[in-house]
N, C-alpha and C positions, 0 to 999 in steps of 0.2 A: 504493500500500500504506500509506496513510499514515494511515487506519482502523484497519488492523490494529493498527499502532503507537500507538493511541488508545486498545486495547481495545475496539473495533467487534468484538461476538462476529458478529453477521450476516459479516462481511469473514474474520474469523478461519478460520469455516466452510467459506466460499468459498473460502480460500487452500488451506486443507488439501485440498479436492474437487480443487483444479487440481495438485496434488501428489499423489495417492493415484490420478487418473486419467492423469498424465503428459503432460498438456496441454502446448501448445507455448509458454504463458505460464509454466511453473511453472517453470521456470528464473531466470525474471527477479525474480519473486517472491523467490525464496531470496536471491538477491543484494543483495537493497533490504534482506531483514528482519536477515542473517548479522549485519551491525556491532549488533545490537541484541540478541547473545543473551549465555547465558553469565550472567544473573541468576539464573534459578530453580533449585532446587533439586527434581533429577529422583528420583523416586522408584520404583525397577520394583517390583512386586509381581508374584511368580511361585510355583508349586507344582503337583501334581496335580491334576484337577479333582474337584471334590466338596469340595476343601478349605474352600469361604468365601470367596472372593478380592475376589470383588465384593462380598459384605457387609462386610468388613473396609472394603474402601475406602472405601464409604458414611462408614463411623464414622469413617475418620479423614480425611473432607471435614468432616465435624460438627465435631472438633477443630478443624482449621485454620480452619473460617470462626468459630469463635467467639475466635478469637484477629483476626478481621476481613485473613484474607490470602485473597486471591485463588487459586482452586483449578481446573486444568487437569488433564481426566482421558483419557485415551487406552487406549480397551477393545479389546485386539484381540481379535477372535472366529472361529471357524469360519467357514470360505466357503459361502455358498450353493450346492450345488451348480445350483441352475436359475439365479441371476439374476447369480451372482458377488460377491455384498454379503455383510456379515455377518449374520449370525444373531444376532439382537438377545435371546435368554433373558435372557442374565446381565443384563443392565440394568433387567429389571424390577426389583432388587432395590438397583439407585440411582434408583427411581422418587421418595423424597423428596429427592433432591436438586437434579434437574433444574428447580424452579421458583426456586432459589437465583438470582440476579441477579449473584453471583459468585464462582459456580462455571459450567464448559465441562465436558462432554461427551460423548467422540464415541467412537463404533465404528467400529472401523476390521474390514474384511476382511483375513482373513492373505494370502491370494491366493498362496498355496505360499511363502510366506517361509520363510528357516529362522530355528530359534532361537525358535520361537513366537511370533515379528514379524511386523508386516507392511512389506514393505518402504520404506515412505512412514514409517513409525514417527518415525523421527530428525528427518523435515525436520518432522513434524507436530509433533512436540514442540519444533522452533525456532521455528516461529509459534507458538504458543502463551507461549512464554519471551518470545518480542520483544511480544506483546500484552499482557503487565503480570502474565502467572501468575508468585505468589510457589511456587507448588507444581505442578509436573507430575507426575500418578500415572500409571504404565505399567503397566496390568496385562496381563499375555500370556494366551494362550490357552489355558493349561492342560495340553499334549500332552506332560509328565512328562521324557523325559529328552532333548530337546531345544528346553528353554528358558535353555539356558547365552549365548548372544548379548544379552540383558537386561543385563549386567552393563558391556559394551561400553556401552552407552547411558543409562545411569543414574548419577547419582553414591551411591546408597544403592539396594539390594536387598532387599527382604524376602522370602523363603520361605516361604510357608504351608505347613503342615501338618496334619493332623488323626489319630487316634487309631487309627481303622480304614483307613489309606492302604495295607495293603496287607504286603508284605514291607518293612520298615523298611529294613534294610541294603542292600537292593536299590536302594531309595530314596535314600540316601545316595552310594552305585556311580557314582548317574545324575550327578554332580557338582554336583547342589545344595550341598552340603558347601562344596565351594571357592568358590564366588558367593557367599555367605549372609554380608549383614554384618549381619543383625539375622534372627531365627527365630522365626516367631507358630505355638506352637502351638495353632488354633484349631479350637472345639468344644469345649472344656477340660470343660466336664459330665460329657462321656463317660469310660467306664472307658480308660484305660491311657494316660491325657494325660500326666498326672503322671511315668509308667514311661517314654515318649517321649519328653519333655524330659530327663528321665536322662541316657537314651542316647545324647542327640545332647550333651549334656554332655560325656561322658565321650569321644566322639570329637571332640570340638573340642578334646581335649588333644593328639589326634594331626595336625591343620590347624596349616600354619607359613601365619602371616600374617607379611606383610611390613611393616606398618605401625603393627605393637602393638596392634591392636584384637584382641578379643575378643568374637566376636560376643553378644550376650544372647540367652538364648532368654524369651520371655514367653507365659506363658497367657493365651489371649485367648475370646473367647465373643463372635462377627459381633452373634447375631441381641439380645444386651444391651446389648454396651459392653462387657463386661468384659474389662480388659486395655487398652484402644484407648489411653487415655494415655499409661500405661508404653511402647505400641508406638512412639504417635508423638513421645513422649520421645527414644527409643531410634537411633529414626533422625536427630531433630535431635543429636542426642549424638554420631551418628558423622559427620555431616558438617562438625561443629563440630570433632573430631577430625582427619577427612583435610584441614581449612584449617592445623590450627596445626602437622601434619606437611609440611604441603607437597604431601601425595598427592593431592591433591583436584584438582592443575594436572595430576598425571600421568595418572592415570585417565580426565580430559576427553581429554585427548592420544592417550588411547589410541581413544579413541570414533570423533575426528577421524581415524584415522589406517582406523578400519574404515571409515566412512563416504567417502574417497576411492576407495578401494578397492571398497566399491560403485558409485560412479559410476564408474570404470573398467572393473567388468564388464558392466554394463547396457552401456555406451555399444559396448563391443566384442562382446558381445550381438546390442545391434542393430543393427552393420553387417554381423555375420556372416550375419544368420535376415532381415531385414526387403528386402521387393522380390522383384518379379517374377521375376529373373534368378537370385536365391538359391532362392526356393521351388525352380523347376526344377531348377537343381545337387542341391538335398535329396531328391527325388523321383526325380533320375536315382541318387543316392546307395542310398536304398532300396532298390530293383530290385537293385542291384547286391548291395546285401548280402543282401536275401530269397532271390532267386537262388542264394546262395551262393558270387557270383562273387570276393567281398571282403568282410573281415571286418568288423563295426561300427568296430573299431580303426582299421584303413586308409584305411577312409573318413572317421572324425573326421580323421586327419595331413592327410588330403586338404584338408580345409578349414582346416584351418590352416595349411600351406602356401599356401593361397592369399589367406588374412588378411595372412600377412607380406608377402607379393609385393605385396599393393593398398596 
């Protein structure tokens, strides 16, 4: 792995493929790059879709490489349903950036994640940290009110929004409100941006942050630039902030603290479902519950009884 650690994007690509596919190397991988992360500066970008999200990104790859930092981009997208890959739309729309020589890339398939992740997200964004990105951008898949897991994995959050999103308050409900340490309302041309950022104003008086920030709301405009400084102002502002708080150790902590936690259910996952001998118990399982002989419930105890006995 010692490409990766060069910033070898060819190598970077690879690593992420043997982590996103769960290959019996990606294990080993993670352990060579782990002592090397913890530099960059994770950035989720999350909202409903139609908001801009990938255009917003574009603009603030444009910022950061003209500041000459290194730019790491992680798209999760809807699953194909015939091949299992992502659905590549939204990236047309980083089609100038993709020729950059440093700036990364990559779509990731959500493959039933929750939190509009994909489950490989965290370790995708450690290689890419151990490959020299001063900037990792996380943007989710769009699927509105469960994209609250983003904030587990980022050290800064942005929220997109846009004007016609919809029932506003409803929007708010979804707990974007409580994730959101910066607020792009983009589209801003459109009628009732202005009346939007208001309102998300006026209910940030009732959000108790714990760290004294105050999130900004900023009008923004993907398809010009407008706004994109003040955004990525905004977010350098708050991680400059969770440093000279301290929050910034705790919030990783907390990342770390999900991420064992997934490898703890994967790994008991798949001792439970994986081999010849379990498919059979599952299938003798079914019968029994189709039939009506036993409940779905009695049959899940079933098998976890028999998790803790092995």
């Amino acid at each position: 792995m010692e490409k990766v650690l060069t910033g070898d994007r060819l190598a970077a690509a690879r690593a992420i493929t043997l982590v996103e596919n769960e290959e019996p190397d990606a294990e080993e991988v993670l352990k060579e790059i782990f002592p090397h992360t913890g530099k960059a500066h994770r950035v989720g970008i999350t909202g409903p879709p139609g908001a801009g999200k990938s255009t917003l990104a574009c603009e603030l790859i444009k910022f950061f490489r003209k500041k000459k930092r290194a730019v790491g981009v992680l798209a999760v997208d809807p699953t194909s349903p015939f091949s299992g890959g992502a659905i590549l739309g939204d990236r047309i729309r980083m089609s100038d950036c993709f020729t950059d020589p440093g700036v990364f890339i990559r779509s990731m398939a959500s493959r039933g994640g929750t939190g509009g992740l994909a489950k490989a997200t965290q370790d995708a964004a450690d290689i890419l940290d151990a490959a020299g990105m001063n900037y990792v951008l996380i943007e989710t898949v769009g699927v509105g009110q469960e994209e609250l897991d983003i904030i587990n994995i980022s050290d800064t959050t942005i929220v997109v929004l846009y004007p016609e999103a919809g029932d506003r308050i409803q929007t708010m409900k979804a707990g974007l409100m409580e994730i959101a340490d910066v607020f792009a309302i983009n589209k801003c041309d459109r009628d009732g941006a202005e009346q939007l950022a208001d309102e998300i104003k006026v209910m940030l008086t009732l959000r108790k942050d714990l760290h004294g920030w105050e999130p900004p709301v900023i009008l923004t405009q993907g398809t010009t630039g407008r706004g994109v400084d003040a955004l990525a102002r905004a977010a350098l502002g708050h991680i400059e902030h969770l440093r000279k708080t301290g929050a910034l150790e705790s919030r990783r902590r907390k990342g770390i603290a999900l991420k064992i936690r997934t490898i703890v259910e994967a790994s008991v996952a798949r001792a439970l479902w994986l081999g010849e001998e379990n498919q059979k118990k599952i299938d003798e399982a079914v019968e029994r519950v189709a039939s009506r002989r036993e409940t779905p419930y009695a049959a899940a105890a079933r098998f976890i009884k028999r998790f803790r006995k092995g």
